[in-house]
C-alpha positions as CSV (number, residue, x, y, z in Angstrom):
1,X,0.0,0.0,0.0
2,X,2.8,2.6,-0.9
3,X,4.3,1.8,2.6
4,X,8.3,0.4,3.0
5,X,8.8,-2.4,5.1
6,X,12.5,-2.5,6.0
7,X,14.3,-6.1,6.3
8,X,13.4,-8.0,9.8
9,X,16.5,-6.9,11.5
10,X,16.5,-9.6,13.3
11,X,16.0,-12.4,11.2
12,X,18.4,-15.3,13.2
13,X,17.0,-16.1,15.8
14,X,14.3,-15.9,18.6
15,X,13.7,-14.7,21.9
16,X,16.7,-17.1,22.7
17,X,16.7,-19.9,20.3
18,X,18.5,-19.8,16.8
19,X,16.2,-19.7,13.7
20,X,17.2,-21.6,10.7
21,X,19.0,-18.3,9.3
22,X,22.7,-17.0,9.6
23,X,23.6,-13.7,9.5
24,X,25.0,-12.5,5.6
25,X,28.3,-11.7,5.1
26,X,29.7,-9.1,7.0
27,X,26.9,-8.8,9.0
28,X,26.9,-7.8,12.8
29,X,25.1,-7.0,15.8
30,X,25.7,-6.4,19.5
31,X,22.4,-7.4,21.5
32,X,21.7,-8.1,25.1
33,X,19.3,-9.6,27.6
34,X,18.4,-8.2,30.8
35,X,21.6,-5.8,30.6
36,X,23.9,-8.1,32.4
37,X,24.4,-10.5,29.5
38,X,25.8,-8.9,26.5
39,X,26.7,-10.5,22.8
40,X,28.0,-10.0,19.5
41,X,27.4,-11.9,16.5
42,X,29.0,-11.8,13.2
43,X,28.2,-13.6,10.0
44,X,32.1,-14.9,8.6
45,X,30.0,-15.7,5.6
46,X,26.8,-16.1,4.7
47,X,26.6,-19.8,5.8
48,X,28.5,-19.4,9.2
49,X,27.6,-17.0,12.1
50,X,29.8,-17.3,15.3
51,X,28.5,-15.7,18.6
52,X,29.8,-15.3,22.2
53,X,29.0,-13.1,25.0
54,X,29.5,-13.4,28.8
55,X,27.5,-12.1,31.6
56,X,28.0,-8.6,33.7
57,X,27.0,-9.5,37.0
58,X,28.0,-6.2,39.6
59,X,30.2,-7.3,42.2
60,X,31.7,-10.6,40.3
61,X,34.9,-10.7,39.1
62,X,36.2,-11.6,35.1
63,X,36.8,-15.5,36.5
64,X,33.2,-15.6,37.9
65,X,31.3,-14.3,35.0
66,X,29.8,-16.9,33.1
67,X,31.0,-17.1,29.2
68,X,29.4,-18.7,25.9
69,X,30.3,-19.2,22.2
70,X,27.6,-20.5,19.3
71,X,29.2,-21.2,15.8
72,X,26.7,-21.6,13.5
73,X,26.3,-23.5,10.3
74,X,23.3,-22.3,7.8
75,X,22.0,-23.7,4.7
76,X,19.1,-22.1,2.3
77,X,17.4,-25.1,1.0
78,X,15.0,-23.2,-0.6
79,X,13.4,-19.8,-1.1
80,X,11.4,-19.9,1.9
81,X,13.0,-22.9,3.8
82,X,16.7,-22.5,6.1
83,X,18.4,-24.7,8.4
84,X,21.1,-24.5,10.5
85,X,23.0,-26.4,13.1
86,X,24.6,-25.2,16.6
87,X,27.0,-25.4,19.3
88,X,26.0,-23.3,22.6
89,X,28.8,-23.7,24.3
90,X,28.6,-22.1,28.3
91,X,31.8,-22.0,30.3
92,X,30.4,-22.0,34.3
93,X,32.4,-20.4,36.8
94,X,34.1,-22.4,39.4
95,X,33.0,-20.8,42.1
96,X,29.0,-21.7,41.1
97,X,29.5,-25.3,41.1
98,X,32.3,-27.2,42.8
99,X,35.2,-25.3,42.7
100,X,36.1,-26.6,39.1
101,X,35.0,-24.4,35.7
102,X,32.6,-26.9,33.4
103,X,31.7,-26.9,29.8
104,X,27.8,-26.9,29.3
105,X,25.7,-26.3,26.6
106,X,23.5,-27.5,23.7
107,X,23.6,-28.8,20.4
108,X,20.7,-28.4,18.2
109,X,19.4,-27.3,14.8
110,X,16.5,-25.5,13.5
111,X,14.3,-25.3,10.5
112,X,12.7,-22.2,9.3
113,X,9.8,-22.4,7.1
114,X,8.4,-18.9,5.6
115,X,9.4,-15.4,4.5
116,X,11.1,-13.4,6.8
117,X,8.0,-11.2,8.0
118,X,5.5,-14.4,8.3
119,X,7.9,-18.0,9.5
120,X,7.6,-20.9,11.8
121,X,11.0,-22.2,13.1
122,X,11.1,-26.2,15.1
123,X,14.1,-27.3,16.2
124,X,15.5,-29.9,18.2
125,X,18.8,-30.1,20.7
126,X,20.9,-32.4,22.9
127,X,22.1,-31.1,26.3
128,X,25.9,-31.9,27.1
129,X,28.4,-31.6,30.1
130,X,31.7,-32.0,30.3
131,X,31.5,-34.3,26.8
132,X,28.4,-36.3,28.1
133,X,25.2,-36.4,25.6
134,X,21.8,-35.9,27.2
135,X,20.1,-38.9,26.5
136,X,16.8,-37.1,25.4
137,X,16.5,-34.2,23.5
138,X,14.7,-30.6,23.8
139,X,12.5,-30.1,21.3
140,X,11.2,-25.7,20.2
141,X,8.7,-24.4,18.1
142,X,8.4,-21.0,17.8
143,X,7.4,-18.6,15.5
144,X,7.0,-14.5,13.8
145,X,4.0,-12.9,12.4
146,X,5.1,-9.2,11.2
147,X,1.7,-7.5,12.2
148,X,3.0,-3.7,11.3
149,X,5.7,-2.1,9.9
150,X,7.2,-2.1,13.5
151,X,5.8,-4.6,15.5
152,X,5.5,-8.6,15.2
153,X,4.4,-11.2,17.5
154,X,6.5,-13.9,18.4
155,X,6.0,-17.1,20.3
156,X,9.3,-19.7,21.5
157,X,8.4,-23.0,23.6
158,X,10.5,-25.8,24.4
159,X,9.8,-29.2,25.7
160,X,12.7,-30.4,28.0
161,X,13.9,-34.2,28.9
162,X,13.4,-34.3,32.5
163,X,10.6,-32.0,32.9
164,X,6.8,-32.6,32.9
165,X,5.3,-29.2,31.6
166,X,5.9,-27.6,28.6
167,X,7.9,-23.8,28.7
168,X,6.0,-21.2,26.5
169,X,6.3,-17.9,26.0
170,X,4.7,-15.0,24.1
171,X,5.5,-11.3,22.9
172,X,6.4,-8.6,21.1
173,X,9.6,-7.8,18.6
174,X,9.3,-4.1,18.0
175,X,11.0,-3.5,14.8
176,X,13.5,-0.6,13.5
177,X,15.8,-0.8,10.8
178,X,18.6,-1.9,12.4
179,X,17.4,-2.5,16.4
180,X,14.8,-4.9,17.4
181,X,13.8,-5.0,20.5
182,X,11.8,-7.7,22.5
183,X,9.2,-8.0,25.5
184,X,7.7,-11.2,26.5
185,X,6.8,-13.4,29.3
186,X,7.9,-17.0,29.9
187,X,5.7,-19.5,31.5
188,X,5.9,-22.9,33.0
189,X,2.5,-24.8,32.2
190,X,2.3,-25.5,35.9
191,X,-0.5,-24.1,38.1
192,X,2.1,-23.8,40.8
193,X,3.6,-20.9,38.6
194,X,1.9,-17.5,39.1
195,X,0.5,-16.6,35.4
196,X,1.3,-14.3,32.7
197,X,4.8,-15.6,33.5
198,X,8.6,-14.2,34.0
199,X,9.5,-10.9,32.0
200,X,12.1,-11.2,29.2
201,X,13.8,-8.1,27.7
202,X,16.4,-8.2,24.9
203,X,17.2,-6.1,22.3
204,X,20.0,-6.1,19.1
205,X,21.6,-3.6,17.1
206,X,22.9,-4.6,13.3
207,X,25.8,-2.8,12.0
């Protein structure tokens, strides 16, 4: 209707889970959740994105802070279908645990079906620690509906080995040409968990 719709600036990924689309070429943003736990992301090219960040808790040293990476591998198996696969790799600090640092994390990949405004994304990931495979996996679907030219509604829910009730979550990505920022609520289908659920906040910035 005579109206521009930038690009989805924020095309790769969730509320927290990676979409089945890398970042292009040359492509990078700095985004954050809840303040303390900053990221950057850079697409090396346009199949492979590599991420890290650590968290900014006041009052905790550099050693006590805990760290990630997530390489990411992409591939565009058709005009409205991506996949990729990842490595979230957490390092834990020694002092949380044990006294020893660990290597946590999660190995998944995704599937993205639809255009960038309108697209459903399942995916499917095995816990690890310290080199052990979680027997069962965690399975996500999630999903975008561009509503505006600045606002879509977004949906991520997992399905974790181990636990009996789903975690679901619903929001809002507001939409600028290069920040997006998002507001939801996470909730534990559980009537001992006080509804609408726990506040998330994030935003990124492409460059």
């Amino acid at each position: 209707n005579g109206k521009h719709w930038f690009a989805n600036p924020n095309r790769s990924r969730l509320f927290l889970w990676p979409t089945g689309r890398t970042l292009n070429k040359g492509q990078w943003y700095f985004g954050d959740i809840y303040i303390f736990l900053p990221s950057v992301a850079f697409g090396v090219t346009d199949q492979f994105t590599i991420e890290g960040g650590m968290s900014l808790f006041p009052g905790l040293g550099l050693d006590n802070q805990l760290m990630y990476a997530m390489p990411r591998l992409g591939f565009h198996a058709a005009s409205a279908t991506d996949f990729s696969i990842a490595a979230i790799i957490f390092r834990t600090p020694p002092d949380w645990d044990d006294g020893d640092a660990h290597s946590v994390g999660l190995l998944c990949g995704t599937g993205t079906f639809g255009s960038e405004n309108h697209s459903l994304s399942v995916g499917v990931g095995y816990g690890f620690a310290d080199g052990d495979l979680a027997d069962k996996p965690a399975l996500m679907i999630g999903g975008e509906a561009r509503v505006a030219r600045r606002l879509s509604l977004m949906s991520e829910n997992w399905i974790l080995p181990g636990v009996d009730d789903a975690v679901v979550s619903y929001g809002l990505r507001f939409l600028g040409e290069r920040m997006a920022v998002d507001l939801a609520l996470f909730y534990v289908l559980d009537q001992d968990i006080v509804f609408p659920g726990v506040p998330f906040v994030g935003f990124v910035w492409n460059f």
